[in-house]
ZATORKOL-179156 format. One record per atom (N, C-alpha, C): x, y, z; residue in three letters. Coordinates in steps of 0.05 Angstrom, whole numbers, plus 5000, padded with zeros to 4 digits. Layout:
N
XYZALA;...
***
This chain:
471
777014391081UNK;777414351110UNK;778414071115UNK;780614071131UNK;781213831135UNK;779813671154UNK;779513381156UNK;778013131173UNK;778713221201UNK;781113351205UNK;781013331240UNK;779713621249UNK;778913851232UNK;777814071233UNK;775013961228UNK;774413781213UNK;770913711220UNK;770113621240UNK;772913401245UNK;771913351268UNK;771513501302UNK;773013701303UNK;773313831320UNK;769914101319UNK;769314181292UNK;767014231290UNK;765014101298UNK;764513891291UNK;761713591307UNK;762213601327UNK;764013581351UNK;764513581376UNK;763413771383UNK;764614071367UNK;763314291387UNK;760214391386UNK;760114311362UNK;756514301351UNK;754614121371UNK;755513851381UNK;754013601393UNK;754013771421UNK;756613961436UNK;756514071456UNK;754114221463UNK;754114391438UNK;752714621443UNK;749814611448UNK;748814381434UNK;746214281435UNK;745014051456UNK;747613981472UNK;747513841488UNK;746614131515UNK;747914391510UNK;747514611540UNK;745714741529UNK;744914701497UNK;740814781494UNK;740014601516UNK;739814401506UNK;738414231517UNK;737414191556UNK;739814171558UNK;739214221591UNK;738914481600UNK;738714741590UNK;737814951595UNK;734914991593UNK;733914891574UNK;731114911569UNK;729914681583UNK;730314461598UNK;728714251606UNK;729414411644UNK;730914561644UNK;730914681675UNK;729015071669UNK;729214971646UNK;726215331655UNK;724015251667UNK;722315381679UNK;721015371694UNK;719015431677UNK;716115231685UNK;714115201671UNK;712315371663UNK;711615541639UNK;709115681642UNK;707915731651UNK;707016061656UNK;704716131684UNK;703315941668UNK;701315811692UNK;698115761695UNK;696116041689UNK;694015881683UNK;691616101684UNK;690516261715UNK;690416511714UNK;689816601748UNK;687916431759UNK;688416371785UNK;686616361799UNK;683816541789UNK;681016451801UNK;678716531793UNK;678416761820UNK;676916901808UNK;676717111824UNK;674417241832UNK;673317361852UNK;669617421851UNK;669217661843UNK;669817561811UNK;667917901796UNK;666017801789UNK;664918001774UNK;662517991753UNK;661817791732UNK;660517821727UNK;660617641704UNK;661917781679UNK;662517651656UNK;663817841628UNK;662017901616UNK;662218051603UNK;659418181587UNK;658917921566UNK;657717981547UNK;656617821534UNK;659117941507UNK;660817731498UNK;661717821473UNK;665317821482UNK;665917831509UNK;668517791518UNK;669717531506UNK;672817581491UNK;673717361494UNK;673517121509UNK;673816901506UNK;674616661520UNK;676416661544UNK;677616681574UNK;678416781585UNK;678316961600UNK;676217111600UNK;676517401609UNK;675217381629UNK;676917591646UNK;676317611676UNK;673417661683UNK;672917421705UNK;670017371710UNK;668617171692UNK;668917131679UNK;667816821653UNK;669116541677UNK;666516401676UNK;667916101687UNK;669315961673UNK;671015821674UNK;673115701670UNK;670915361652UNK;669615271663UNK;668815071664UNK;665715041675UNK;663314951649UNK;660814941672UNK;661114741695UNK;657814861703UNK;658414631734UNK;659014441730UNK;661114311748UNK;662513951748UNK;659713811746UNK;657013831754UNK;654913601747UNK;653213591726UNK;654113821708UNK;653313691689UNK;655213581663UNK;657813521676UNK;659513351651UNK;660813481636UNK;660513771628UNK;661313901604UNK;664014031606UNK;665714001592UNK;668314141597UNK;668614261575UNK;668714521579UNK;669314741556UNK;671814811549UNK;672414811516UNK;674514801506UNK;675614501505UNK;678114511493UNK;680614341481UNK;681414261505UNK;681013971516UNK;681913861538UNK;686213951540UNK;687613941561UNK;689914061568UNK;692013841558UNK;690913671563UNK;692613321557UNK;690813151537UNK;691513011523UNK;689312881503UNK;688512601522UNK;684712601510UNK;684512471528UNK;684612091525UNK;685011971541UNK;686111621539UNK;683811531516UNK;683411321501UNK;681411201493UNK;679111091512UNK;678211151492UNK;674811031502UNK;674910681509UNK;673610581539UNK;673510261537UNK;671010231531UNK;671110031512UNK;669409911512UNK;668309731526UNK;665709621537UNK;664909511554UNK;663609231544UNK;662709211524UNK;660209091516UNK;660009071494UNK;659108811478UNK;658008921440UNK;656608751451UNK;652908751447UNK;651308541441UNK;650708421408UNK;650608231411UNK;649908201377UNK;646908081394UNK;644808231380UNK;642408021369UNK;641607811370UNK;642807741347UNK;642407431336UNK;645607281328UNK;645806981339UNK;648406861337UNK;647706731302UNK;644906801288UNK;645806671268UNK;644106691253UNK;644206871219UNK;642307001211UNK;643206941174UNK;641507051159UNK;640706911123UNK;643407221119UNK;645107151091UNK;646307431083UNK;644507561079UNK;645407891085UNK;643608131073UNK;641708051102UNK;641007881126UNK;639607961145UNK;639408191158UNK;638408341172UNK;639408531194UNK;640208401219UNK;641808491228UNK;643008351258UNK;644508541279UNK;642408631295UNK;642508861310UNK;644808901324UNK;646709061326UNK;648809081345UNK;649009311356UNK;649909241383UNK;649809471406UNK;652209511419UNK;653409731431UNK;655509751438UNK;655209961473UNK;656509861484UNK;657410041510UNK;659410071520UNK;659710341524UNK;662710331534UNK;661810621549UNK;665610711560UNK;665610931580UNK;668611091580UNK;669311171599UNK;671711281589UNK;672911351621UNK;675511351615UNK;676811351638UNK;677411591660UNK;675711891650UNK;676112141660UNK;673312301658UNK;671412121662UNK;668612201659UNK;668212351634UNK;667912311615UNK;667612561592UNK;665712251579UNK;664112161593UNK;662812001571UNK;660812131560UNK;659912391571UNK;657712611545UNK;658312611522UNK;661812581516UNK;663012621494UNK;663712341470UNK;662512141488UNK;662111891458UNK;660611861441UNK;662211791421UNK;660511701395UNK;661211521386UNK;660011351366UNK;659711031363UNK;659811121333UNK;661310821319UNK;661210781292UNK;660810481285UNK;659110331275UNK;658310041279UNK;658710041248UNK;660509831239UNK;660509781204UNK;660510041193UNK;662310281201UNK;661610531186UNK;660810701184UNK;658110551197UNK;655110801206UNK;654710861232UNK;654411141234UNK;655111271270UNK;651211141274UNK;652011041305UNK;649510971315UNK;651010801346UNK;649910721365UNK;650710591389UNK;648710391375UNK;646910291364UNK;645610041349UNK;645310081328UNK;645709961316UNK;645809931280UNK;645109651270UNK;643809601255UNK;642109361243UNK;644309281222UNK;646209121228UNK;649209081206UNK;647408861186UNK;648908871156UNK;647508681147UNK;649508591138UNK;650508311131UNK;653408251123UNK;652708041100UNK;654608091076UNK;654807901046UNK;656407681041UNK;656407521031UNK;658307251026UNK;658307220999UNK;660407140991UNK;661507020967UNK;661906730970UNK;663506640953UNK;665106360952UNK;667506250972UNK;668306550979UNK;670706530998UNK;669906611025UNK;666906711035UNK;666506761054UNK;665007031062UNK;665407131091UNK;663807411082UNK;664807671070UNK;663807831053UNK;664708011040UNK;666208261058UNK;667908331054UNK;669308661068UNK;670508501094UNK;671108781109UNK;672908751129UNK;670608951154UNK;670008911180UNK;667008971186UNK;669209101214UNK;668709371223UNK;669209411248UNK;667509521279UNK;668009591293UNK;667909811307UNK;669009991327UNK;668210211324UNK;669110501327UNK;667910651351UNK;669410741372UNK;668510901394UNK;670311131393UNK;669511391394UNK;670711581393UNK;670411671422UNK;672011891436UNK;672012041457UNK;672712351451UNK;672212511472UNK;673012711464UNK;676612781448UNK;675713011436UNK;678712941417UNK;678912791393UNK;677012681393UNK;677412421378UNK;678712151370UNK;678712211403UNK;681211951410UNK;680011621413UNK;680111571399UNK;678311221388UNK;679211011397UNK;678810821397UNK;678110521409UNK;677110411386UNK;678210221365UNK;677209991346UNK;677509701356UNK;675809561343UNK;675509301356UNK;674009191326UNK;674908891314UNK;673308821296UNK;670208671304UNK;668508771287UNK;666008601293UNK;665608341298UNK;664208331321UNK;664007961330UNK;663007831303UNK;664607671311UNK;663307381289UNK;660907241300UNK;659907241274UNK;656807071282UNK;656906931265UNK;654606761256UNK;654306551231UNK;653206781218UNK;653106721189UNK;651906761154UNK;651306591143UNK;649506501146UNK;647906321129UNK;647606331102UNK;648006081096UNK;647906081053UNK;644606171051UNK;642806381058UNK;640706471046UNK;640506651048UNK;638206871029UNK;636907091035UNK;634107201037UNK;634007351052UNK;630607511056UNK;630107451027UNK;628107451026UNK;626007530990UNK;626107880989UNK;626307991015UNK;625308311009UNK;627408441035UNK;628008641036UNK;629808761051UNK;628309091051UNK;627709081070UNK;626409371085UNK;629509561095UNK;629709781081UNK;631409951091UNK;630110291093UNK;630710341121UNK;630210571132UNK;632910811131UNK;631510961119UNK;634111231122UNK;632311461126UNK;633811651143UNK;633411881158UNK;634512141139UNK;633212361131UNK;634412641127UNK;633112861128UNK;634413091150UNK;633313291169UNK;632313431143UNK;630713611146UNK;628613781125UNK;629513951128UNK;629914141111UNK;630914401098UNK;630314581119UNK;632014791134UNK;631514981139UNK;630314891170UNK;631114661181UNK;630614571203UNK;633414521217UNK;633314411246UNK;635414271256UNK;635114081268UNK;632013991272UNK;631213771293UNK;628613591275UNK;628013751253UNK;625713561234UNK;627113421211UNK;625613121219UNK;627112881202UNK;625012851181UNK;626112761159UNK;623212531137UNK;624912371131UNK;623012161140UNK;624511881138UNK;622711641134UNK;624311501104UNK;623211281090UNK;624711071093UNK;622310871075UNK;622910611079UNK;622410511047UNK;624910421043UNK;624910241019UNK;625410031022UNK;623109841003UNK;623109560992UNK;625209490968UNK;626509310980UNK;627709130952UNK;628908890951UNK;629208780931UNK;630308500934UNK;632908500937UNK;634608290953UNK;637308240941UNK;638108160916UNK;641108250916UNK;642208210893UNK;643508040895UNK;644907940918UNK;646807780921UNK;645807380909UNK;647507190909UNK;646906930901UNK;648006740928UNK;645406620942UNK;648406460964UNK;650006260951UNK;653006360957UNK;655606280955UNK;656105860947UNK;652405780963UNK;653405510956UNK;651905430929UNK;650805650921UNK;649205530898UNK;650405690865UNK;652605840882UNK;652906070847UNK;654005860834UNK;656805680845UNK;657905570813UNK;656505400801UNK;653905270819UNK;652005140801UNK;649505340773UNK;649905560774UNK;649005790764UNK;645905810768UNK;646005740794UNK;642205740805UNK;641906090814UNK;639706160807UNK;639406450812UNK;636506430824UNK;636706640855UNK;633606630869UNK;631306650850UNK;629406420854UNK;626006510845UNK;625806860851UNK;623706970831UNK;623307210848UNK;621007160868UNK;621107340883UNK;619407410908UNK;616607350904UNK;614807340917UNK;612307340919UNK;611107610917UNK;608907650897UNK;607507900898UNK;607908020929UNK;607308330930UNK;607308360960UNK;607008690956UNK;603908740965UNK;603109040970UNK;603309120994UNK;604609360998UNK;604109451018UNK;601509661023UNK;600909671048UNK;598509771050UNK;597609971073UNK;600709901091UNK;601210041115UNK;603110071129UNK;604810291127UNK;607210301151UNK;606510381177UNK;608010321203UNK;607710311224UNK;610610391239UNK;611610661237UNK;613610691258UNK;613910741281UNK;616410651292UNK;616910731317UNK;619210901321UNK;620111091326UNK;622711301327UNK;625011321347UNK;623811191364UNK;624911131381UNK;626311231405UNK;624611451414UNK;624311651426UNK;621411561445UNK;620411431437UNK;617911361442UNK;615411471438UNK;614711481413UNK;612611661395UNK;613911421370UNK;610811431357UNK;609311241340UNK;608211371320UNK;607611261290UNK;606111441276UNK;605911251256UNK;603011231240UNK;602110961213UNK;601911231198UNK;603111201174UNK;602111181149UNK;600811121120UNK;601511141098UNK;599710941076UNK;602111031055UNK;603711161070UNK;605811141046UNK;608611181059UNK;610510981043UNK;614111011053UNK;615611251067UNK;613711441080UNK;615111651080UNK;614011731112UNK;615911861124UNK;613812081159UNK;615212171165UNK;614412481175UNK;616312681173UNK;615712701220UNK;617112771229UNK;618712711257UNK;620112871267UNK;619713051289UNK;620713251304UNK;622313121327UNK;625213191330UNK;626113061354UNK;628113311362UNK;625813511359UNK;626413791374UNK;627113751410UNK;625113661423UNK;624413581452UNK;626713421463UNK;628513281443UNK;631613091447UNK;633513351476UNK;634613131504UNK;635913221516UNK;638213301502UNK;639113581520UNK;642213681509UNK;644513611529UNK;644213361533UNK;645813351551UNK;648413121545UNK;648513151518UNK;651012941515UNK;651013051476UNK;653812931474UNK;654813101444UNK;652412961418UNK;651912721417UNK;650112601406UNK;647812441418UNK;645512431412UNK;643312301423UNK;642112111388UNK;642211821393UNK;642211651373UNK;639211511382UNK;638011551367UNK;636111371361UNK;635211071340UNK;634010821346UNK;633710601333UNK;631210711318UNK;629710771286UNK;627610791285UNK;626910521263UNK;624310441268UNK;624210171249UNK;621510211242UNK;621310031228UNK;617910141211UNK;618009801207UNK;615009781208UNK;613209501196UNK;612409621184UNK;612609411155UNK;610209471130UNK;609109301130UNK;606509331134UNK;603909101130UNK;602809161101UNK;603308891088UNK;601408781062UNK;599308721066UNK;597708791044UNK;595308711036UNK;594008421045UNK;596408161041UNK;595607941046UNK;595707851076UNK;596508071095UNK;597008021122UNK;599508041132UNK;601307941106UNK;604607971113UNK;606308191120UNK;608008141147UNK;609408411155UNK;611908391152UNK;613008541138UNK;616208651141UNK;616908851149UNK;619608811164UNK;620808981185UNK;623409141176UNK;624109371176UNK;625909411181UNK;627109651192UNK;629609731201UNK;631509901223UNK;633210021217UNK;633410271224UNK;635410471217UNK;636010601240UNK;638610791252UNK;639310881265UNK;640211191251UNK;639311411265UNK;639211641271UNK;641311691287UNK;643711851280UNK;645711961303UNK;645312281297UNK;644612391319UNK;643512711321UNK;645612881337UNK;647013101315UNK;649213191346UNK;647013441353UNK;647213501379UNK;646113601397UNK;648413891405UNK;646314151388UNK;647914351374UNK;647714461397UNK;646414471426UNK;645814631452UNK;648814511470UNK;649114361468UNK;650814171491UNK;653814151477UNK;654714241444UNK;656914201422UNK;656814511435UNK;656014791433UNK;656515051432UNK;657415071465UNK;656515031478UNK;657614951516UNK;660414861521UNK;659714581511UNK;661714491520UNK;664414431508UNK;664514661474UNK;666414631454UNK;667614871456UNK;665715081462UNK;665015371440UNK;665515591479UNK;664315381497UNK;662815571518UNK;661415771515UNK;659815721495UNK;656915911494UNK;654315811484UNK;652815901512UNK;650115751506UNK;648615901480UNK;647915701462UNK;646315761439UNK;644115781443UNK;642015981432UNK;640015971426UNK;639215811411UNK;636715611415UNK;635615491391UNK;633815621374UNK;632815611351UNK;631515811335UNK;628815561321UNK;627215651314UNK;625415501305UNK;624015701289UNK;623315701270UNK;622315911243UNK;619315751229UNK;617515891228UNK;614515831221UNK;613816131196UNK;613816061178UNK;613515741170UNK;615915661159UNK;617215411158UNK;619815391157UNK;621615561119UNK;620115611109UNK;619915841076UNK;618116011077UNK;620016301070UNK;618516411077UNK;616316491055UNK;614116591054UNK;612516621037UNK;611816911040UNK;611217111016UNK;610617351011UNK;607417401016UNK;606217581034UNK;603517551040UNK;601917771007UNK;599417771001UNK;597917900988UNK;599118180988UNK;600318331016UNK;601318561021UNK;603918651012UNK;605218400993UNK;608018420993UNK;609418351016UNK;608318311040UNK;610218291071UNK;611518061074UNK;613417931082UNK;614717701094UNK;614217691118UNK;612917541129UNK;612817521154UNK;613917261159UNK;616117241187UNK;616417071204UNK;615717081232UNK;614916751236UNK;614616821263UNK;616716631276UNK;618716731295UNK;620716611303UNK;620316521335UNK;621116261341UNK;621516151371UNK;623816101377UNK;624816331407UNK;627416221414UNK;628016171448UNK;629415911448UNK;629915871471UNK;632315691478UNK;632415591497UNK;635215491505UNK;635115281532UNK;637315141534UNK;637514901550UNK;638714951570UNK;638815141591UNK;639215261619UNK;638215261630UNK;638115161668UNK;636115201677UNK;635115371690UNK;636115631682UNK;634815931696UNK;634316071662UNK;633416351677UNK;633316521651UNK;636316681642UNK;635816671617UNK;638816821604UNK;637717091600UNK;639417211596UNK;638417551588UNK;639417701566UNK;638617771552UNK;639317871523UNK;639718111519UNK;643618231524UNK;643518511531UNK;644618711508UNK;644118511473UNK;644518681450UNK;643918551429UNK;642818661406UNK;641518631385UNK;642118751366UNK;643418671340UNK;643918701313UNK;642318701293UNK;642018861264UNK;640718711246UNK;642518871225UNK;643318661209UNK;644418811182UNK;642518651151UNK;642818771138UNK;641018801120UNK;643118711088UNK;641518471074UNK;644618481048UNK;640818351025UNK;644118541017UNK;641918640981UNK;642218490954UNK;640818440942UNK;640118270915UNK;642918330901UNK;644518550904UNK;646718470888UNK;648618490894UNK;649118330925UNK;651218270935UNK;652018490962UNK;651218720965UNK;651918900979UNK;651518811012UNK;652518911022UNK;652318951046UNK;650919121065UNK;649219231078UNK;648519551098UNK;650319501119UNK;650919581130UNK;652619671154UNK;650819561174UNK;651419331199UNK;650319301218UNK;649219601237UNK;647219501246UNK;645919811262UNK;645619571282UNK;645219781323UNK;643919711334UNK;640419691331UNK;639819441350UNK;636719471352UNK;636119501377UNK;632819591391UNK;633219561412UNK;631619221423UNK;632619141445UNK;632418821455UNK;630318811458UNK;628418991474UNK;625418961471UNK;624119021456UNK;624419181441UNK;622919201412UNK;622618981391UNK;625318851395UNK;625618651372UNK;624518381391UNK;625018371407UNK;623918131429UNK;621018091444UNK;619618351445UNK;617818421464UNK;619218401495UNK;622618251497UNK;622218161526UNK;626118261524UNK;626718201542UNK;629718211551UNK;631217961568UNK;629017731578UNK;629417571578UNK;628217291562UNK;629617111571UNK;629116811554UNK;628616681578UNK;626216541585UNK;626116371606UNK;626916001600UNK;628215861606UNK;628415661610UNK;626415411596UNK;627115261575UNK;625115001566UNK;623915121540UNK;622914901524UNK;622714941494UNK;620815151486UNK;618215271503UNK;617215431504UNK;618615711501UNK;620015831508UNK;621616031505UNK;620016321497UNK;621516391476UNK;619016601474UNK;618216691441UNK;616516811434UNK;615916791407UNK;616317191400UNK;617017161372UNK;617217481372UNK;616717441335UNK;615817611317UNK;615617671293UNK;616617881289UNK;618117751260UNK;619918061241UNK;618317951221UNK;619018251200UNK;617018281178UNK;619918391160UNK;619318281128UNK;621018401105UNK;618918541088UNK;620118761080UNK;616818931067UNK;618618911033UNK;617218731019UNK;618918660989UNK;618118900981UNK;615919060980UNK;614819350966UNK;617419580965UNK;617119600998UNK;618319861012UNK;621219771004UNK;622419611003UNK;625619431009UNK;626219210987UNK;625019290963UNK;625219170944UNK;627819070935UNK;629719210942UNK;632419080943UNK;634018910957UNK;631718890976UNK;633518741004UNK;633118520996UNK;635118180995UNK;635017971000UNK;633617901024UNK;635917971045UNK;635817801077UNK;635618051104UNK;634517961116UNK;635018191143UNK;635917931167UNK;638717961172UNK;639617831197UNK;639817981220UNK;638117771247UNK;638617941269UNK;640517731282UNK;642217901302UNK;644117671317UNK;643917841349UNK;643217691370UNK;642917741392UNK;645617601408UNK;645717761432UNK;648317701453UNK;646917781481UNK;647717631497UNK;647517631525UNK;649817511550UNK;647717401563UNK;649917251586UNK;647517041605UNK;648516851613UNK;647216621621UNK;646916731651UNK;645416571675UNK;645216621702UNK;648216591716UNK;648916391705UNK;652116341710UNK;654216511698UNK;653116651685UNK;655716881668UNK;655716721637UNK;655916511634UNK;656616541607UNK;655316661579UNK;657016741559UNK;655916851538UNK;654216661523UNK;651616831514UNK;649916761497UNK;649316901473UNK;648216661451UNK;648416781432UNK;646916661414UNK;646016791392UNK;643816751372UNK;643616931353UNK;641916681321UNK;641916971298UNK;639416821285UNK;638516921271UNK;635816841251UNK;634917061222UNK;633717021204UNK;633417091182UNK;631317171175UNK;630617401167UNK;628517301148UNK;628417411113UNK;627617251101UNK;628317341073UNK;626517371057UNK;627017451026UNK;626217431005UNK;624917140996UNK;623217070988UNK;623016730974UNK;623216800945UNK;623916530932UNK;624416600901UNK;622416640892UNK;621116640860UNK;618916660854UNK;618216390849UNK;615116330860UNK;613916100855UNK;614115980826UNK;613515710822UNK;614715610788UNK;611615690781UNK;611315770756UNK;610115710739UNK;610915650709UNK;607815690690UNK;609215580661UNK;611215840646UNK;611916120662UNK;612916210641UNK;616316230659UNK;616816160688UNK;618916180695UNK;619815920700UNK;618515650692UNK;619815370694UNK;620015270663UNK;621215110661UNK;622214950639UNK;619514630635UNK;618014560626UNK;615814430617UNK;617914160620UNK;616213940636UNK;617413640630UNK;617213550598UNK;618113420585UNK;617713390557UNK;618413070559UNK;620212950575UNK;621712670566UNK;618612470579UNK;617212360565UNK;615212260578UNK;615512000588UNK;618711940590UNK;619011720608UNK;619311800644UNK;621012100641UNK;621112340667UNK;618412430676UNK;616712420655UNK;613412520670UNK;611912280687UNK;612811970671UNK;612011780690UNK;613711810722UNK;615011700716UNK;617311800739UNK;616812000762UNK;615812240758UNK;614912380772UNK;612512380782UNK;609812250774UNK;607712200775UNK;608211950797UNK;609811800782UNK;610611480807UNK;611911520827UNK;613711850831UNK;616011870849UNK;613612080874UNK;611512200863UNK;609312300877UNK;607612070900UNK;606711930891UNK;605211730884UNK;606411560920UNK;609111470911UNK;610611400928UNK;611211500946UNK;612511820950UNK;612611950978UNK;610212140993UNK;607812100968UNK;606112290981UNK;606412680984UNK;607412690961UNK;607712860959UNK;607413030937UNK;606713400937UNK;605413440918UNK;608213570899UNK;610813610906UNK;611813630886UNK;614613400898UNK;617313340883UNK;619013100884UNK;621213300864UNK;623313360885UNK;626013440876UNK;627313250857UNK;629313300848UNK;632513120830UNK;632912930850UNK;633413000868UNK;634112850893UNK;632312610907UNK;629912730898UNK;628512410906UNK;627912280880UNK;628212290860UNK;627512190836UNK;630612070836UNK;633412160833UNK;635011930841UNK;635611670858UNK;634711740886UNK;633911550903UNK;632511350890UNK;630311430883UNK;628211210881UNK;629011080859UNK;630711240839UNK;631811110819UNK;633210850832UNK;635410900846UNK;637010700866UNK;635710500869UNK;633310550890UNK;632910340900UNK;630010160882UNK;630810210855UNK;628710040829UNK;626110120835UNK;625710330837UNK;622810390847UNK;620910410820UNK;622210540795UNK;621610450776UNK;623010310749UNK;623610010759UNK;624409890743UNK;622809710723UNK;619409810731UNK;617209640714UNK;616509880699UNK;617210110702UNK;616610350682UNK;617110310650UNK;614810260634UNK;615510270603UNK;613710360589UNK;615610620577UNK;613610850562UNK;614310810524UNK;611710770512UNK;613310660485UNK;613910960472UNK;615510970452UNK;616411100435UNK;614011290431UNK;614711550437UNK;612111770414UNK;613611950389UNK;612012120383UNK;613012230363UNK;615112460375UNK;617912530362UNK;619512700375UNK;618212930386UNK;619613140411UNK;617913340410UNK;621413510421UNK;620313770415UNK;622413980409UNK;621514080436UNK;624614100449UNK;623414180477UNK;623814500473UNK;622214700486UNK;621514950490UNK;625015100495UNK;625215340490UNK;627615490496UNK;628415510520UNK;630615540525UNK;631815510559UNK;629515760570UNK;628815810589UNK;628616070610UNK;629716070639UNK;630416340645UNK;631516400671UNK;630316210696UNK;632016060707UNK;630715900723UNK;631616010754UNK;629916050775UNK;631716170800UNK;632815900822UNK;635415900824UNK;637015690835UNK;637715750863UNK;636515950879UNK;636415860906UNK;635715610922UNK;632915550908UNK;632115270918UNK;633715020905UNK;633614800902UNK;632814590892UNK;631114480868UNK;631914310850UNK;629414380834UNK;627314140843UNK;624814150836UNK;623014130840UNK;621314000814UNK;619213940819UNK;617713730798UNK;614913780807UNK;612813840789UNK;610513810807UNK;609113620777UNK;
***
């Protein structure tokens, strides 16, 4: 093809896309969604949309359901307090943050301080030779996840450190959604201040120091002493009225010699009643299960006793009930109806954590094959919207003993476990806390001398639903 035939091709090509172009920027915009209309409410189980479903809960309480239409502006920030203008490396130095957002959706913030989600977080910052260690920010999210960064204020770092550093960490308990256990570990720094390393001076160690009593606060306002690193904390009762609810919790440990150390952790909790509303548009049921495993009675029976209720302030009504049934080797039963009062005693859910209580039973004898029996309930709120809920009850594995567990044999692992007891107060200690405590030197004075070899026992079937376990 010759050059004046290409060129006459680009011309007509640049045309053509030039009368796309202004054809499609003069179509006329996409219907909107209908107008609302005075039906009924949708049954329980209608698509998203469907005639008679609100569009949006009430404007006062904040919540906007679904994927906003336009993404929304960043979050301002308002405020960082720092604490303290001037603290030892490795101090804690409390920082707080406030902000808001430019289209009311502030239900929908969340905070990231040095990394860790919290609106206060106890930052602790390191120094070298060249100054302080990392690069330190913070993070405000909005709905969407449309953010606001800003670097952390500068404060002083002082060339020193604590002798002992109290750290608090939070993790919800198995088979819960609102119960925490949460410890506190002691330890020394590692770090050297920056004006003394190239002289190669290394900290004295610490002063003896027993503890003899913890003392937390959760920060919710509820209190609780201990005698050991560990307290387990319900923050079931937490409002649903914003995507996360963050708590400061700090613990004093009082020594033996009178001496107290402090320290602070932050809890960021998303709030699964107020995420299903105002993400999902459907009010969740909360579920609460007693005893939280289930246990097989003398009769062979499983019994649970289940509590369900919800964060509305009228009653919801529960106008269908499921249970399907799945079997030890994978199978499925076919969902069946149930009936709502039978399985409920009631057809309604009244309003606040009280709610209402109902028991299912697994018969391991009669149903020896059955794993799990799930029930899943549907309704509709006073306002129309759909509600919804499911709960379990199961099989438990078989309890350990000596012929279905594997025998400790490493008798440096038997100390360990005895010290990792000892420490959380507890009568048995998973993999999972025996690494931790590994972490945080809990036994770094542990020394078991040499015995004579021993031949550990043949593998046996171990059941791996749970976790393993140590008693």
């Amino acid at each position: 093809m010759s050059r004046r035939s290409l060129r006459i091709l680009a011309i007509v090509v640049a045309l053509g896309a030039l009368v796309l172009l202004v054809f499609w920027r003069r179509r006329p915009p996409p219907p909107g969604p209908p107008a609302a209309a005075a039906t009924e409410p949708a049954a329980a189980g209608e698509p998203r949309g469907a005639p008679g479903r609100p569009a949006v809960p009430p404007p006062s309480e904040g919540l906007i359901a679904g994927a906003p239409a336009t993404p929304d502006p960043p979050p301002i920030i308002d405020d960082i307090i720092v604490e303290k203008p001037s603290v030892c490396a490795g101090e804690e130095n409390l920082i707080t943050v406030k902000a808001h957002t430019e289209n009311n959706t502030n239900e929908h913030l969340h905070y990231v301080i040095d990394g860790e989600l919290g609106q206060s977080y106890p930052v602790r910052l390191w120094k070298n030779a060249t100054g302080i260690i990392g690069k330190h920010a913070i993070q405000v999210f909005g709905r969407g996840n449309t953010a606001t960064s800003v670097p952390l204020p500068k404060y002083e770092v002082r060339d020193c450190e604590p002798q002992r550093i109290v750290t608090v960490t939070g993790k919800v308990r198995p088979n819960t959604w609102s119960e925490f256990r949460i410890t506190a570990a002691l330890s020394s720094p590692l770090g050297i201040p920056p004006a003394n390393a190239e002289k190669g001076w290394r900290p004295p160690p610490p002063p003896p120091f027993e503890p003899v009593r913890y003392v937390w606060t959760f920060g919710d306002g509820q209190t609780a002493t201990t005698a050991v690193p560990a307290v387990e904390h319900s923050y079931e009762d937490r409002p649903q009225t914003t995507l996360y609810s963050y708590y400061l919790v700090q613990v004093d440990v009082h020594g033996r010699d009178g001496q107290v150390l402090s320290g602070r952790g932050s809890l960021a909790l998303i709030n699964p009643a107020f995420e299903a509303l105002a993400v999902k548009g459907t009010v969740a049921l909360m579920i609460a299960l007693t005893p939280r495993f289930p246990q097989v009675g003398p009769d062979g029976k499983v019994v649970q006793q289940v509590r369900l209720w919800h964060h509305r302030p009228q009653d919801v009504t529960i106008e269908r009930a499921t249970v399907t049934r799945h079997f030890k080797e994978g199978a499925e039963h076919p969902t069946e109806e149930v009936n709502v009062a039978g399985l409920l005693g009631t057809t309604m859910i009244p309003p606040g954590p009280a709610g209402i209580s109902t028991r299912v039973t697994l018969d391991t004898v009669t149903e020896s094959g059955v794993f799990s029996v799930t029930y899943r309930l549907a309704g509709k709120s006073a306002e129309g919207w759909p509600v919804s809920g499911s709960f379990s009850v199961m099989q438990p594995p078989p309890r350990p003993t000596r012929e279905n567990s594997r025998p400790v044999v490493d008798p440096l692992l038997k100390e360990k476990i005895i010290r990792a007891r000892q420490i959380l107060g507890q009568d048995t200690v998973s993999d999972e806390d025996l690494w931790r405590l590994q972490r945080e030197g809990a036994f770094a004075d542990l020394v078991v001398p040499p015995g004579p070899p021993v031949t550990p026992p043949p593998p046996v079937p171990v059941d791996r639903t749970r976790p393993p376990t140590h008693r």
